[in-house]
TORKEKOL-381293 format. One record per residue: residue number from 1; residue in three letters; y, x, z of N, C-alpha, C, O in turn. Coordinates in Angstrom, 1 decimal. Example, Ala and Ser with C-alpha at 12.3 -4.5 7.8 and 13.67 -1.06 7.14 Angstrom:
<lumdos>
1	ALA	-5.7	13.2	7.8	-4.5	12.3	7.8	-3.3	13.2	7.8	-3.3	14.2	8.5
2	SER	-2.2	12.8	7.1	-1.1	13.7	7.1	0.0	12.9	7.9	1.1	13.4	8.0
</lumdos>
This chain:
<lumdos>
1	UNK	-44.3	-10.7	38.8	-44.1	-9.7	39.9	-45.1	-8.6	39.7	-46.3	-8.8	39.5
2	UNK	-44.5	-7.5	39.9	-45.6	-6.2	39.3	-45.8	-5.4	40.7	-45.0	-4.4	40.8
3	UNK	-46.7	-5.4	41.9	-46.9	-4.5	42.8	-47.6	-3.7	42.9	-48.8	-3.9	42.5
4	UNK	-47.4	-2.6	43.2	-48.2	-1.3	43.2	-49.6	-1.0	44.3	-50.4	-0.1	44.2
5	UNK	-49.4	-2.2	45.3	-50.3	-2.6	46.5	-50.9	-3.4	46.4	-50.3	-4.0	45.5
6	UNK	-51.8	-4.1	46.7	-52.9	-5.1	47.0	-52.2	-5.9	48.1	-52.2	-5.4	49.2
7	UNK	-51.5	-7.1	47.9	-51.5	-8.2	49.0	-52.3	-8.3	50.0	-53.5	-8.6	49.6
8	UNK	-52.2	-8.2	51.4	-52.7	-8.1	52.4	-53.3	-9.7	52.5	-52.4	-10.6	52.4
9	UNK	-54.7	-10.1	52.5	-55.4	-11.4	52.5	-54.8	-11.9	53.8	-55.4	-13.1	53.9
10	UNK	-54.1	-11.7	54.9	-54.0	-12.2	56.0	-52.9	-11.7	57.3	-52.8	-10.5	57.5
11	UNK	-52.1	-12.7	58.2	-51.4	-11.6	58.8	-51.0	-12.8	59.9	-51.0	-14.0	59.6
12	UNK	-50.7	-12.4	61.2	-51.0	-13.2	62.2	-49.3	-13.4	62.4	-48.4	-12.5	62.1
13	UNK	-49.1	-14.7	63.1	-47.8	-15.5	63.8	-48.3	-15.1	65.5	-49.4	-14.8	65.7
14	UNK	-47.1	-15.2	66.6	-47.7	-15.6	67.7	-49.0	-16.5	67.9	-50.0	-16.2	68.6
15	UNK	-48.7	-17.4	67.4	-50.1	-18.3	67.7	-51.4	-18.6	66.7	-52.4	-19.2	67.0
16	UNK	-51.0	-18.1	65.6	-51.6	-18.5	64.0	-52.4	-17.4	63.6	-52.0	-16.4	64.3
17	UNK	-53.4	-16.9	62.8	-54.1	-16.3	62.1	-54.0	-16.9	60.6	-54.7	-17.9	60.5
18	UNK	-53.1	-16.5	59.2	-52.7	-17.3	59.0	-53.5	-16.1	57.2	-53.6	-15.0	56.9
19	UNK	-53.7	-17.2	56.9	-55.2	-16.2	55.8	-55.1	-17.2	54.8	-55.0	-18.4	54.8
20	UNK	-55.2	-16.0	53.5	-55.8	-16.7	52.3	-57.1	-17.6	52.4	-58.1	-17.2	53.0
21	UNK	-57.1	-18.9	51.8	-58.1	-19.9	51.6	-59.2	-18.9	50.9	-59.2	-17.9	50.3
22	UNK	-59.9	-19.5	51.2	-61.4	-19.4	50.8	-62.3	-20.4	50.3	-62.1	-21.4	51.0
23	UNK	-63.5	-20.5	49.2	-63.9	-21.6	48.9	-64.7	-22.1	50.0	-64.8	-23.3	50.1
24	UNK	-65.3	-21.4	51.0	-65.8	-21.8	52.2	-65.1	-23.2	52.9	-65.7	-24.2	53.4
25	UNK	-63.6	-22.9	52.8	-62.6	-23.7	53.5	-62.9	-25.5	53.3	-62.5	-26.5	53.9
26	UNK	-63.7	-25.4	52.2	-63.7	-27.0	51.8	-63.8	-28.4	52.4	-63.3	-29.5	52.2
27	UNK	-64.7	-27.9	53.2	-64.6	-29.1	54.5	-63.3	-29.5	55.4	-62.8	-30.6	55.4
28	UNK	-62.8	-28.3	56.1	-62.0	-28.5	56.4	-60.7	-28.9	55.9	-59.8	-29.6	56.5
29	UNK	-60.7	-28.2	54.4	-58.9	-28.7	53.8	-59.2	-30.2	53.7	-58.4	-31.0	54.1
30	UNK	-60.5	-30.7	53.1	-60.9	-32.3	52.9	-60.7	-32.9	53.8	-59.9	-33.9	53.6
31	UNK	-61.2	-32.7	55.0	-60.7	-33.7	56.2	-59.4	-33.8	56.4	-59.0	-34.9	56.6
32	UNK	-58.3	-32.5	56.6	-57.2	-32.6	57.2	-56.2	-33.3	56.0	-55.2	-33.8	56.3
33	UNK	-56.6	-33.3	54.9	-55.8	-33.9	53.5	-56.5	-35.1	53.9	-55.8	-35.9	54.6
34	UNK	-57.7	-35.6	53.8	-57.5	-37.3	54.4	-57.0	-37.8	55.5	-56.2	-38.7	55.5
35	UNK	-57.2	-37.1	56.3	-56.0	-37.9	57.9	-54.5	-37.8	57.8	-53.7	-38.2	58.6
36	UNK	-54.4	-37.3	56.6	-53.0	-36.9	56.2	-52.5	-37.7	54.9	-51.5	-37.4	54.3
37	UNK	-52.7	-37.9	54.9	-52.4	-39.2	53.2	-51.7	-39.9	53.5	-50.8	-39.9	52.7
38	UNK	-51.5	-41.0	54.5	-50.2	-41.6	54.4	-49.0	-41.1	55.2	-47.9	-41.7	55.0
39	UNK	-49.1	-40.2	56.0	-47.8	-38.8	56.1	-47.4	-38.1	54.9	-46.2	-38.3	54.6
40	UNK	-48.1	-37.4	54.2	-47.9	-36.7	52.7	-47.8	-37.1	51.7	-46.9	-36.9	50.9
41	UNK	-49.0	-37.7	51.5	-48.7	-38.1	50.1	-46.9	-38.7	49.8	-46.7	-38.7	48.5
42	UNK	-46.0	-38.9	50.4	-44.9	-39.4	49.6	-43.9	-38.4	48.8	-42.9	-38.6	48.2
43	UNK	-45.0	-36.8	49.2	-44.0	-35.6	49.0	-44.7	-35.0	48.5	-44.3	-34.4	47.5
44	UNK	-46.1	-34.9	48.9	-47.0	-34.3	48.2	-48.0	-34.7	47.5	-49.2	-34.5	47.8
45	UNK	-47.6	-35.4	46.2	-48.3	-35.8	45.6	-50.0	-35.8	45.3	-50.6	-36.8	45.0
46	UNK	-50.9	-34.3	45.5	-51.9	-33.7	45.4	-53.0	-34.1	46.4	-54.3	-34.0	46.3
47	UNK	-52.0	-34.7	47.7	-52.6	-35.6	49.4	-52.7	-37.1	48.3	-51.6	-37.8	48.4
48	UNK	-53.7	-37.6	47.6	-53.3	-39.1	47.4	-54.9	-39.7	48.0	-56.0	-39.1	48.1
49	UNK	-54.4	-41.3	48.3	-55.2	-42.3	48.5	-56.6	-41.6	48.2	-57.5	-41.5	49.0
50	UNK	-56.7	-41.1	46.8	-58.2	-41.0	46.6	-58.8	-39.6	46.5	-59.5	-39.4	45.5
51	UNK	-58.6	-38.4	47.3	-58.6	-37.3	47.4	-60.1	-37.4	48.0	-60.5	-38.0	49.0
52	UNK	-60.7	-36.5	46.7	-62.2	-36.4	47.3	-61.9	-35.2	47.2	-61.0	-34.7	46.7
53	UNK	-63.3	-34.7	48.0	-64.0	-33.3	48.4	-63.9	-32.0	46.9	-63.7	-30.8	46.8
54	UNK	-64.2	-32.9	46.1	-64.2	-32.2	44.7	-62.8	-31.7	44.6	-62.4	-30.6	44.4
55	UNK	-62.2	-32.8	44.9	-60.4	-32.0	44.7	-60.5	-30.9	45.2	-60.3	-29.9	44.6
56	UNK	-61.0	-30.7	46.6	-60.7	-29.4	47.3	-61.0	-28.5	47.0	-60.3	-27.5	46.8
57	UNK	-62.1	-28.7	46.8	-63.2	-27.5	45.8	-62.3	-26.9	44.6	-61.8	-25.8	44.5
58	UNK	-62.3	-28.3	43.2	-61.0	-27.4	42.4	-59.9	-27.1	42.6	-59.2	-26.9	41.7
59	UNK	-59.3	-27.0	43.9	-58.0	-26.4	44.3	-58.0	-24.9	44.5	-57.2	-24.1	44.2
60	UNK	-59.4	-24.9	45.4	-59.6	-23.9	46.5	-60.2	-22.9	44.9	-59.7	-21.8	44.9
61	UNK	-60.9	-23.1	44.0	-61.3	-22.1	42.8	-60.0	-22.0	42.5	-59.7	-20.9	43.0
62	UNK	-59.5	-22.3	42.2	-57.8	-21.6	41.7	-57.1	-20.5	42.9	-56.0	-19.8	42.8
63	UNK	-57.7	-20.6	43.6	-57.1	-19.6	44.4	-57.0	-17.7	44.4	-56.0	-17.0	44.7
64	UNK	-58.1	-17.4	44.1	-58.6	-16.2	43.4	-57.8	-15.8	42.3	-57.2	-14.8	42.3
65	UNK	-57.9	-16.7	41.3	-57.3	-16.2	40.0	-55.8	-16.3	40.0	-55.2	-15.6	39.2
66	UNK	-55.1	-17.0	40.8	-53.6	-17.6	41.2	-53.2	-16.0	41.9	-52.1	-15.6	41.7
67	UNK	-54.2	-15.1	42.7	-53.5	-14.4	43.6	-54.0	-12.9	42.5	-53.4	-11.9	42.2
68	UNK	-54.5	-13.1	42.3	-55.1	-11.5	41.0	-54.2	-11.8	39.7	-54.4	-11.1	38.8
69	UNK	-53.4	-12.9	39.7	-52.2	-12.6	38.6	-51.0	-12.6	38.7	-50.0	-12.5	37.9
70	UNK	-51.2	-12.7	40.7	-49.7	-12.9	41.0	-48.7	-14.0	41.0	-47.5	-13.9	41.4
71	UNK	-49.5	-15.3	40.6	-48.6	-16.3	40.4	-48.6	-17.3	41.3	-47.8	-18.2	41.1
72	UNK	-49.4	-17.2	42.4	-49.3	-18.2	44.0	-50.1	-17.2	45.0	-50.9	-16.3	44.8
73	UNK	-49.6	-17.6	46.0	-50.4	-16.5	47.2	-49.8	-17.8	47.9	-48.7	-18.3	48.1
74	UNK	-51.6	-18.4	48.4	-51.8	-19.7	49.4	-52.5	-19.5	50.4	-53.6	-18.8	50.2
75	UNK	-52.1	-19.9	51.5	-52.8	-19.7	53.1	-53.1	-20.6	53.8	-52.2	-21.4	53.9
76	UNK	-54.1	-21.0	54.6	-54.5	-21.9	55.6	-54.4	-21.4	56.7	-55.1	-20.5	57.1
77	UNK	-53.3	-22.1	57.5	-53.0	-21.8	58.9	-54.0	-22.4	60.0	-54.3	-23.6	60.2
78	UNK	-54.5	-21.3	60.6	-55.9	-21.9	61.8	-55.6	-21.3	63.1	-54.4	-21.3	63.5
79	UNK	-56.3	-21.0	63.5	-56.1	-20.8	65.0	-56.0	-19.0	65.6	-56.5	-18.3	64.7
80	UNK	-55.6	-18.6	66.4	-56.0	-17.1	66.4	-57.3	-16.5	66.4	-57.5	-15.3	66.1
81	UNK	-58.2	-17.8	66.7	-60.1	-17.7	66.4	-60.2	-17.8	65.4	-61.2	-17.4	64.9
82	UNK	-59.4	-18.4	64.7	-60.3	-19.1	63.1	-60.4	-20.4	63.5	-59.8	-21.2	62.7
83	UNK	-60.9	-20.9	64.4	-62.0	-22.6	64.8	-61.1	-23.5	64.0	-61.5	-24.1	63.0
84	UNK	-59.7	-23.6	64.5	-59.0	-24.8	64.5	-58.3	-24.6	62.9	-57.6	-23.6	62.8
85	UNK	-58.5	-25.6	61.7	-57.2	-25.6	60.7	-56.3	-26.5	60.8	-56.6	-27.6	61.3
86	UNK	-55.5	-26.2	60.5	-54.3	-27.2	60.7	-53.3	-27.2	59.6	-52.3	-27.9	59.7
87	UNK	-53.7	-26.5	58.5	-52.4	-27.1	57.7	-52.5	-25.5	56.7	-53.2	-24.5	56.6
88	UNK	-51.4	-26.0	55.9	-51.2	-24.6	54.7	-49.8	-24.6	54.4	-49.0	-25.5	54.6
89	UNK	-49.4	-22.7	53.9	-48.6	-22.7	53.2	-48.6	-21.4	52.5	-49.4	-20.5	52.7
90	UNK	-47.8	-21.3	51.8	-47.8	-20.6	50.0	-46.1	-20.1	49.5	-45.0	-20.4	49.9
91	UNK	-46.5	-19.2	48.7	-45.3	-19.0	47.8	-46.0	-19.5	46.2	-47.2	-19.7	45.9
92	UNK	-44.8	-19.5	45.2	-45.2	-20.0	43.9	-44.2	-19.2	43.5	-43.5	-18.3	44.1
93	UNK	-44.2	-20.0	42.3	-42.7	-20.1	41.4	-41.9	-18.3	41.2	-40.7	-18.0	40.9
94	UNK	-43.0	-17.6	41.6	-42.5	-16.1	41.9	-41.9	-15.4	40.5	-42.6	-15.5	39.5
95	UNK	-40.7	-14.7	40.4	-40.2	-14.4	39.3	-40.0	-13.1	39.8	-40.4	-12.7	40.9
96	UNK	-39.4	-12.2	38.5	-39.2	-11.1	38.7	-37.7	-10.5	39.6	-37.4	-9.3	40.1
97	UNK	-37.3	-11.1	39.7	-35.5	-11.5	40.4	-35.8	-10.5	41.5	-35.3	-9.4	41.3
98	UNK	-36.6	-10.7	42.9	-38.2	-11.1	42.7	-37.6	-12.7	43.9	-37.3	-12.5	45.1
99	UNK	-37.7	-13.8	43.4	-37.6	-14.8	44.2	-39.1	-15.6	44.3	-39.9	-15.7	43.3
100	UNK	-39.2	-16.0	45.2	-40.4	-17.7	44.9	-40.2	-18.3	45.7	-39.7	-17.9	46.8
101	UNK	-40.6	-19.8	45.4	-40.8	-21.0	46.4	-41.9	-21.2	47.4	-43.1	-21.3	47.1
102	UNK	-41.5	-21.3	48.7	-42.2	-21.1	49.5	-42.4	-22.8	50.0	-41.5	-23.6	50.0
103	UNK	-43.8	-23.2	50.3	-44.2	-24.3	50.7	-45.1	-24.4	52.0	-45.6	-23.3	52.5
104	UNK	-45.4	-25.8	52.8	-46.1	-26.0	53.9	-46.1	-27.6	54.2	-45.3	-28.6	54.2
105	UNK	-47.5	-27.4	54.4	-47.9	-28.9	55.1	-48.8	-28.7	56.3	-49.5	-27.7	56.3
106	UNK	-48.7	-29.7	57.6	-49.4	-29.4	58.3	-50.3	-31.2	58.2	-49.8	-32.3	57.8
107	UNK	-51.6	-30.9	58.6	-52.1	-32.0	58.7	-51.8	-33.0	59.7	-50.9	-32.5	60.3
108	UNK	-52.0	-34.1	60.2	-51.4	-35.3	60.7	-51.2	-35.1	62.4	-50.2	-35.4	63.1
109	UNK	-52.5	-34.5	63.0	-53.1	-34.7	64.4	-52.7	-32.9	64.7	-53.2	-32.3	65.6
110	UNK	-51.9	-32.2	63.8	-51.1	-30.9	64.4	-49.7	-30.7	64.2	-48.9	-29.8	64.5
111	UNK	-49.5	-32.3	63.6	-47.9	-32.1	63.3	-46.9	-32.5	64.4	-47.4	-33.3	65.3
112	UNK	-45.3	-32.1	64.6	-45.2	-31.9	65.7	-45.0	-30.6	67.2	-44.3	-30.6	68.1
113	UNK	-45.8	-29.9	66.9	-46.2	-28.8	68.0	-45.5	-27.4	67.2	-45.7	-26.3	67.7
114	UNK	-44.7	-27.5	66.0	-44.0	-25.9	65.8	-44.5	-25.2	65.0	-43.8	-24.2	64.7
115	UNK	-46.1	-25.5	64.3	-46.8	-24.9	63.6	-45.8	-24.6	62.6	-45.2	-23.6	62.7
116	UNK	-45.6	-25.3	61.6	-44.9	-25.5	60.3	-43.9	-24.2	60.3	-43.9	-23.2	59.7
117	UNK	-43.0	-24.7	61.2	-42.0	-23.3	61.3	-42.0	-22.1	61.7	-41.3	-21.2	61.3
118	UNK	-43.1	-21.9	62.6	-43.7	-20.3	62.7	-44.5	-20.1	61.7	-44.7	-18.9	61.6
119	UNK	-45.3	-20.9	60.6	-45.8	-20.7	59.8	-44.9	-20.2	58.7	-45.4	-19.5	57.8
120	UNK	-43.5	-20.7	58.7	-42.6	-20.1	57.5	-41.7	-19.0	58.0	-40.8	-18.5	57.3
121	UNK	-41.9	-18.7	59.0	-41.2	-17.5	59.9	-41.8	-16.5	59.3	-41.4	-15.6	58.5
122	UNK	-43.4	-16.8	59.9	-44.2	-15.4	59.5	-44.1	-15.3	58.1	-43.5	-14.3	57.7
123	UNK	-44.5	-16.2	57.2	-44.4	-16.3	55.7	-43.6	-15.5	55.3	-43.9	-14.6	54.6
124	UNK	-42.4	-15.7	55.6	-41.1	-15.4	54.8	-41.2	-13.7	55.0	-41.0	-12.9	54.1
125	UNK	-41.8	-13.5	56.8	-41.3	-11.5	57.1	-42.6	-11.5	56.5	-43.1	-10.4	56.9
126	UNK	-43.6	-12.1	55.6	-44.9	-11.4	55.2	-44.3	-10.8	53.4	-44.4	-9.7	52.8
127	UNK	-43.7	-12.2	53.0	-43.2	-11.8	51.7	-42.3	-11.1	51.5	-42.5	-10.3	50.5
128	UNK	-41.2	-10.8	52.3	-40.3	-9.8	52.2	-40.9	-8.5	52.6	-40.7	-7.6	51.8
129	UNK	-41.5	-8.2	53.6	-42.2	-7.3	54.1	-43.0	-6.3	52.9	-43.0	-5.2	52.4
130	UNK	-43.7	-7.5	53.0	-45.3	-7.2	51.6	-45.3	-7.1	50.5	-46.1	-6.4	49.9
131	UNK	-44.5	-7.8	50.1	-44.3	-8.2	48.4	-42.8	-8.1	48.1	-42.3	-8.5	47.1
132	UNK	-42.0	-7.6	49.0	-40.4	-7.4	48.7	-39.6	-8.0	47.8	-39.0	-7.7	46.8
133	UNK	-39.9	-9.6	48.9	-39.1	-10.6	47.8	-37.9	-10.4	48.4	-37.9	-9.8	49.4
134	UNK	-36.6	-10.8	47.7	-35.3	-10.8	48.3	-34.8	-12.0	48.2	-33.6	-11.9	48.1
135	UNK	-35.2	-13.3	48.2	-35.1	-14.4	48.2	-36.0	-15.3	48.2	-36.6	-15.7	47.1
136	UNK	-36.2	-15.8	49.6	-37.3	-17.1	49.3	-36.7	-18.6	49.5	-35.9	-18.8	50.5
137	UNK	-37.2	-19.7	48.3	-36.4	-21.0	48.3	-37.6	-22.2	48.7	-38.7	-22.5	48.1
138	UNK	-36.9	-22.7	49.7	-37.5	-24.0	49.9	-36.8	-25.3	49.5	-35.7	-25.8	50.0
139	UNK	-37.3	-25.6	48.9	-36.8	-26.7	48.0	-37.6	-28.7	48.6	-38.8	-28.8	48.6
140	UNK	-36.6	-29.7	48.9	-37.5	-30.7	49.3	-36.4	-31.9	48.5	-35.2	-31.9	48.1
141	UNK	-37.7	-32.9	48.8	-36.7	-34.2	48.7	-35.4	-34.7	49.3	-35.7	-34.8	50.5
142	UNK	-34.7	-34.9	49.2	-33.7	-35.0	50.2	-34.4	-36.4	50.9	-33.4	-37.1	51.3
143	UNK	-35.5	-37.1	51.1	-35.9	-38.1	52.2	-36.9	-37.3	53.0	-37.2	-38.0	54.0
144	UNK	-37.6	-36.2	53.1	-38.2	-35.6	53.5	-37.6	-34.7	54.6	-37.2	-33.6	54.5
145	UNK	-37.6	-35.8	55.7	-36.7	-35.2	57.0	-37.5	-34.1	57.8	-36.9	-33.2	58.5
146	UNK	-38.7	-34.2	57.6	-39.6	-33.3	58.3	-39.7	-32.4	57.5	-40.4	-31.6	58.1
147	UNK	-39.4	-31.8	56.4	-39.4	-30.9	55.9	-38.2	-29.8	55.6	-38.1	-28.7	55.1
148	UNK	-37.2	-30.9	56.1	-35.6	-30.4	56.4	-35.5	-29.6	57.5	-34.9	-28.5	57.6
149	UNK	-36.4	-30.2	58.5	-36.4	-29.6	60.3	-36.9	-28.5	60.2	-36.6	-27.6	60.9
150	UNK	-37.6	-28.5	59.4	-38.8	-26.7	59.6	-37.9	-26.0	59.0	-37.4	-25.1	59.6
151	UNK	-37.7	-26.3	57.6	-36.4	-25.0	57.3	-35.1	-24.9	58.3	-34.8	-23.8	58.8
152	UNK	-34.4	-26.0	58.5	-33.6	-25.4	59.3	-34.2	-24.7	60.9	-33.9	-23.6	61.5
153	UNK	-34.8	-25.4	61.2	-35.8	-24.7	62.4	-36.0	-22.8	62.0	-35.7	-21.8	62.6
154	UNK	-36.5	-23.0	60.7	-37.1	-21.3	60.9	-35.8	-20.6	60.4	-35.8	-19.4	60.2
155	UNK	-34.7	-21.3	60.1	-33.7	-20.1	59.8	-33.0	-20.0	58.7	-32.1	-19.2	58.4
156	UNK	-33.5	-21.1	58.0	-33.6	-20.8	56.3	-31.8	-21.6	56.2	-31.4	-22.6	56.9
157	UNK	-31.3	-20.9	55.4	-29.8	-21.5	55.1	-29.6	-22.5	54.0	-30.1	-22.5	52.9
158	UNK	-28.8	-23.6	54.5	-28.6	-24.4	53.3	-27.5	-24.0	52.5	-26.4	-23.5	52.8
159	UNK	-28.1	-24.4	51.0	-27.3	-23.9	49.9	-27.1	-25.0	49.3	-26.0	-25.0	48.7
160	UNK	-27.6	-25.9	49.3	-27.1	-27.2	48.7	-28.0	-28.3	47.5	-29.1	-28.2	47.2
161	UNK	-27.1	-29.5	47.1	-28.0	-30.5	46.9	-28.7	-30.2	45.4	-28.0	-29.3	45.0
162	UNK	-29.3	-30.5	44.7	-29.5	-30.5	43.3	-30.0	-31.9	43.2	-30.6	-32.5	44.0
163	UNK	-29.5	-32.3	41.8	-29.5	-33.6	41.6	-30.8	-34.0	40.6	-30.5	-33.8	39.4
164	UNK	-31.9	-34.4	40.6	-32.8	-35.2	39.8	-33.5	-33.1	39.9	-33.1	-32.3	39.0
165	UNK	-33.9	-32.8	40.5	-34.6	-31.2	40.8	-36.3	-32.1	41.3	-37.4	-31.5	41.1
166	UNK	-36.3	-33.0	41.7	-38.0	-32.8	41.7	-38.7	-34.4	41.4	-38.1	-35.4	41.8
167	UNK	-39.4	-34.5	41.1	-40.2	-35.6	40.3	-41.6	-35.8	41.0	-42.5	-35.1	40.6
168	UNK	-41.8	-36.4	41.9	-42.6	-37.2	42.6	-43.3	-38.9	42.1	-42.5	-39.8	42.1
169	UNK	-44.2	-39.1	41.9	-44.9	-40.2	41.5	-44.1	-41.0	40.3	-44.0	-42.2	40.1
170	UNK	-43.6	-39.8	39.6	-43.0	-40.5	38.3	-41.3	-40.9	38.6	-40.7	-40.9	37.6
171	UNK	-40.8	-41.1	39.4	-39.3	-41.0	40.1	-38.6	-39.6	40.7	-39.1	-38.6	41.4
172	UNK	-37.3	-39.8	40.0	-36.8	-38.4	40.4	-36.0	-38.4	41.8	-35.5	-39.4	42.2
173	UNK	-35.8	-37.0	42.5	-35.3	-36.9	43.7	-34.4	-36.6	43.8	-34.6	-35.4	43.4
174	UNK	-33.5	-36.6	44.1	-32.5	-34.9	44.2	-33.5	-33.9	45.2	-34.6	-34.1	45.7
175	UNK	-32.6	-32.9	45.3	-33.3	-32.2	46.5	-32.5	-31.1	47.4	-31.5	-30.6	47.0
176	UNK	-32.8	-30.9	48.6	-31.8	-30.0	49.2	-32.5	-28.6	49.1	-33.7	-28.4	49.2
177	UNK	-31.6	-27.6	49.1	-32.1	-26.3	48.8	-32.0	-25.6	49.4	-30.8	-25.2	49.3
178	UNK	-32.9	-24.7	50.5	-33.0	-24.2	51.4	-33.1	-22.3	51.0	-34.0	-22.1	50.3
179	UNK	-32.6	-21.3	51.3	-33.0	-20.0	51.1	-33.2	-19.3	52.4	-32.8	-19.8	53.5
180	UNK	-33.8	-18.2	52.3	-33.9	-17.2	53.5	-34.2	-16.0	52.5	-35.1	-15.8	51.6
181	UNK	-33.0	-14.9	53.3	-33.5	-13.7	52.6	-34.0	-12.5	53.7	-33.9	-12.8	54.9
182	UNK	-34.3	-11.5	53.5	-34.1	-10.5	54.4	-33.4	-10.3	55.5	-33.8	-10.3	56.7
183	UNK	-32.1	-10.2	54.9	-31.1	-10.2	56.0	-31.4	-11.5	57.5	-31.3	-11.4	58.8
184	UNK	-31.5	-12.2	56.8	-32.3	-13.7	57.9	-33.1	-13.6	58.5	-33.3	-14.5	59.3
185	UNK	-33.8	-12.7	58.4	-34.9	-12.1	59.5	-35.3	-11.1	60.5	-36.2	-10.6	61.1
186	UNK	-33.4	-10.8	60.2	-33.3	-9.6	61.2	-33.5	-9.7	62.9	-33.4	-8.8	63.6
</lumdos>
């Protein structure tokens, strides 16, 4: 994707301040990815059993270079202060079409309360908005009921199933395929 602007590091939901990660962030993503491991990990592989601090660290260094080449723009959803984190989400998979996959997890003791889907509300009018995508796809396991609810929650249209589309702990999934474009956000 080739923009002629600088990606805005940050842009607020009703309740969210919702901002590019920072390596600062590391305590916090560490804690909320441990209370979160046996909710996620079954989808998100990267939440496992043995998720130390270091992981976060080399996650959180990829972040810089992921967003200065255009190839992920990742966010940590916190509070309208900052204080409180609760969860992340991202675009990837960005092509020139200009499409990408948009993702979100919220950690264990915020899931529940609506975050997730105003998190992909705002997401979606940020990328279309900002980076003038014309298609963003959420793509899940088809056992990932909670991750069904938020897309249909924020709007996002089903397009349908794809068969052996994602590969989780070495076993394949199908997956249901979620879009929202522009027009969806009127």
């Amino acid at each position: 994707m080739n923009l002629t602007t600088p990606i805005p590091h940050s842009f607020e939901t009703e309740r969210f301040l919702i901002r590019r990660y920072e390596t600062s962030d590391e305590e916090v993503l560490y804690q909320a990815a441990r209370e979160s491991i046996a909710q996620v990990f079954e989808f998100l592989p990267w939440c496992h059993p043995d998720y130390q601090k270091r992981d976060a660290t080399d996650w959180l260094e990829t972040i810089a270079p992921n967003w200065k080449d255009g190839s992920a723009y990742s966010f940590g959803i916190f509070s309208k202060d900052g204080t409180e984190f609760h969860g992340g989400c991202g675009v990837n998979q960005i092509d020139g079409h200009p499409i990408a996959n948009l993702g979100y997890w919220i950690k264990t003791s915020s899931a529940g309360k609506g975050i997730a889907t105003e998190a992909t509300i705002g997401l979606a009018r940020f990328c279309t908005g900002k980076m003038g995508l014309q298609r963003i796809e959420i793509v899940m396991s088809i056992q990932n009921r909670a991750s069904k609810a938020v897309a249909e929650a924020s709007g996002a249209q089903f397009e349908g199933r794809a068969r052996n589309r994602l590969l989780l702990h070495g076993k394949r999934h199908d997956a249901l395929i979620y879009s929202i474009t522009p027009a969806d956000l009127k």
